[in-house]
N, C-alpha and C positions, 0 to 999 in steps of 0.2 A: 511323171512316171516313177513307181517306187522300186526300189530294189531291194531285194533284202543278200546282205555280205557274209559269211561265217567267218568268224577268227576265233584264235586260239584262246582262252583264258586268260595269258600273257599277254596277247596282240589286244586284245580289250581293255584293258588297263594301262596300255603303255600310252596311246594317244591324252589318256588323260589329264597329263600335265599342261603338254602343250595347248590343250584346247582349253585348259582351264586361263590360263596367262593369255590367251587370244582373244578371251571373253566367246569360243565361237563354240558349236559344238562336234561331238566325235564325225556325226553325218557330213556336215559341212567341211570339216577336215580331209575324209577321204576323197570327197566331190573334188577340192581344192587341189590333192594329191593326183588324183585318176586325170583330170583336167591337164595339170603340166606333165604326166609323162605324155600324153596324147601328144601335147604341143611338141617336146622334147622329141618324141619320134619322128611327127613331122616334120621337125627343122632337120633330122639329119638325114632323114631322105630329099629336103629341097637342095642340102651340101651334095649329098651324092648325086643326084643331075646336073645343080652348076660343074660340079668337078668334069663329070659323064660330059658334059659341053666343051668344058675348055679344053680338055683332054683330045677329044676327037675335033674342033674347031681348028685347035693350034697344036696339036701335035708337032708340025716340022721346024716351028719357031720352037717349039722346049728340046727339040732336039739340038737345033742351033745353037742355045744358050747350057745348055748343057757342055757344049765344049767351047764354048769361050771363055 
């Protein structure tokens, strides 16, 4: 499935270094890019439920150690 991206005249030329030193190209770069923030978001929503678990699991034990 293809997509087409707008950027700035600036933003089109800036990738081009990096992708030049990668041997990769600009398309493959932003896939690469679009890719880990995807991951990156998921990971901090899997942090925010584990936290969301322990929080409401163990609540009176973090109370406890809180004042010890």
């Amino acid at each position: 499935m293809d997509k087409n991206l707008r950027v700035s005249e600036d933003g089109d030329r800036r990738p081009g270094e990096p992708t030049a030193k990668a041997h990769t190209s600009k398309s493959a770069l932003l896939g690469q890019v679009a890719s880990s923030d995807v991951q990156r978001h998921r990971h901090r929503q899997e942090i925010g439920a584990g936290l969301d678990f322990v929080m409401s699991r163990d609540a009176e034990l973090l109370k406890r150690l809180e004042y010890a």
